[in-house]
N, C-alpha and C positions, 0 to 999 in steps of 0.2 A: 367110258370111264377109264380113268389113266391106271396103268399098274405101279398099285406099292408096295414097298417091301417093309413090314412091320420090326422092330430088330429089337432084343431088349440085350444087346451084349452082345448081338450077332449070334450064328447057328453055331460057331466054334467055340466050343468052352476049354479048347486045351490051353494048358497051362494057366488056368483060373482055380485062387484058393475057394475052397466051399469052408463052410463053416463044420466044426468037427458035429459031426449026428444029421447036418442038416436041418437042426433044429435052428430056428428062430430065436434072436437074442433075445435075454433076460428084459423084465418092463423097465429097469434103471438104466439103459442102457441108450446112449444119445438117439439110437433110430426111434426111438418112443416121442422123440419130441419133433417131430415132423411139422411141417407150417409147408400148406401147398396154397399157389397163392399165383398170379399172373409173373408171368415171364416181365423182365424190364430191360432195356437195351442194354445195362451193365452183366448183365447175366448172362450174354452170349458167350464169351471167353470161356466160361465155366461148360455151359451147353455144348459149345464145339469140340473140348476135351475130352466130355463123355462117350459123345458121338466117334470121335478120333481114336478112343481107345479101344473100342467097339470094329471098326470100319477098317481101323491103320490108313485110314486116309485124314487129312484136316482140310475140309470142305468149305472155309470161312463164306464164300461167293453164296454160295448154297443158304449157306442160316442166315446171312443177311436177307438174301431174297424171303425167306421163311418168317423172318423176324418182320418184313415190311408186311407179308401178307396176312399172319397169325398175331402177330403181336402188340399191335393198337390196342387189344378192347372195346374195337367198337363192335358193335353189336354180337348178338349173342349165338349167332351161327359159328363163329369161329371161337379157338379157343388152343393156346397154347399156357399151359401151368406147367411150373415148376416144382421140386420138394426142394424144400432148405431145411437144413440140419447145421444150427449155431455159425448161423450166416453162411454156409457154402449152398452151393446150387447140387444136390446127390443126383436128382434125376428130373425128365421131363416128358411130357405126354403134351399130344397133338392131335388134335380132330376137329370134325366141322358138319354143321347139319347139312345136307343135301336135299333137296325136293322133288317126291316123286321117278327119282331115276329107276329104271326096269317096269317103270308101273306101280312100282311102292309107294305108298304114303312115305311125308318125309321120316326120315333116319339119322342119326347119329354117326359117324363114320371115324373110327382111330386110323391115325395115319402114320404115326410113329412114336416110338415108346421107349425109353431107357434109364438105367438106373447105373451108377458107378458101382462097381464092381463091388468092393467092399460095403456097400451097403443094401445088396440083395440078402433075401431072405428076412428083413427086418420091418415089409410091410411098407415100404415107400410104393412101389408099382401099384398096391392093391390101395393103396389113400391116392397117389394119382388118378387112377380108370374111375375110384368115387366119384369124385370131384369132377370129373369129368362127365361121368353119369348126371351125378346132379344138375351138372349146367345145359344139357340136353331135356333132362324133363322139366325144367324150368321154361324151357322152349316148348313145349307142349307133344316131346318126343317122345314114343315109347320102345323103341329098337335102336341097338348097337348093334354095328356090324366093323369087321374088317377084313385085310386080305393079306396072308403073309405065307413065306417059301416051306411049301410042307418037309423041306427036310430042316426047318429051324424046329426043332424040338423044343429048346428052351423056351419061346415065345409062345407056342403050340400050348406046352405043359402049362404056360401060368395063365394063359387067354381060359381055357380051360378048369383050372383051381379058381377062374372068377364064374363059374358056370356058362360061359359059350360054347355053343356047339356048331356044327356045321349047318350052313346058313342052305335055302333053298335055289340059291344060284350056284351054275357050273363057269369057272372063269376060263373064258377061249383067249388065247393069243395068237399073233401070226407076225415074224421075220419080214421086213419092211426091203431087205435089201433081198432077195427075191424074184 
């Protein structure tokens, strides 16, 4: 299995506003009106921004490649959805069934997760990972899993407020140049 790094904003949150309380906007409030819904090749420009703001890098090569492998619609092992909020693209989530790898029955697997800054807290991420749930047990899945950098708190805290826990695999690595 390849290694990924799950990011919802990346593990640095300095110099990010938080909403005054942490509280969650009010229900009149445009993140109420969320439409998550398949990614479309116009949408990339918006997805790369997110990703860009998140990263400080803009990886266009990257989400093309992404956009050819995720983003067809065909069949129902892959799955890249986006949140739109009065026509922009706020965030996007990425996963894909996998079969039997470690010995498991197939799985679910998120591979990367993001929402524009200004509109965390407001329930986009947690209507994305639905949606994305949904489309896995639509498949006949009953396990999500992912893998992401234990000092990302931020992704950590909110994989977690969706009740994940730590999975029964220990992920090994090893330095190729060596």
């Amino acid at each position: 299995m390849t290694r990924v790094t799950i990011r919802a904003g990346g593990g640095n949150t300095r110099g990010r506003r938080r909403q005054a309380g942490g509280t969650r906007p009010p229900a009149d409030t445009p993140e109420r009106r969320i439409a998550i819904r398949a990614v479309r090749r116009r949408d990339l420009d918006q997805v790369i921004e997110i990703d860009a703001g998140a990263t400080g890098v803009e990886r266009r090569v990257y989400w093309l490649s992404v956009f050819r492998r995720y983003g067809d619609g065909e069949g129902p092992e892959r799955h890249f959805l986006v949140a739109e909020i009065d026509g922009r693209v706020v965030g996007f989530i990425i996963g894909e069934l996998r079969d039997w790898e470690f010995g498991e029955p197939p799985c679910g697997w998120v591979f990367a997760i993001d929402v524009a800054p200004e509109f965390r807290l407001g329930g986009v991420a947690t209507r994305l990972l639905g949606a994305l749930r949904a489309g896995f047990r639509r498949s006949g899945v009953r396990k999500l899993r992912t893998i992401l950098a234990r000092d990302n708190t931020l992704i950590l805290s909110f994989f977690r407020s969706q009740g994940m826990m730590t999975g029964p695999f220990i992920p090994l690595e090893m330095d190729l140049d060596v």
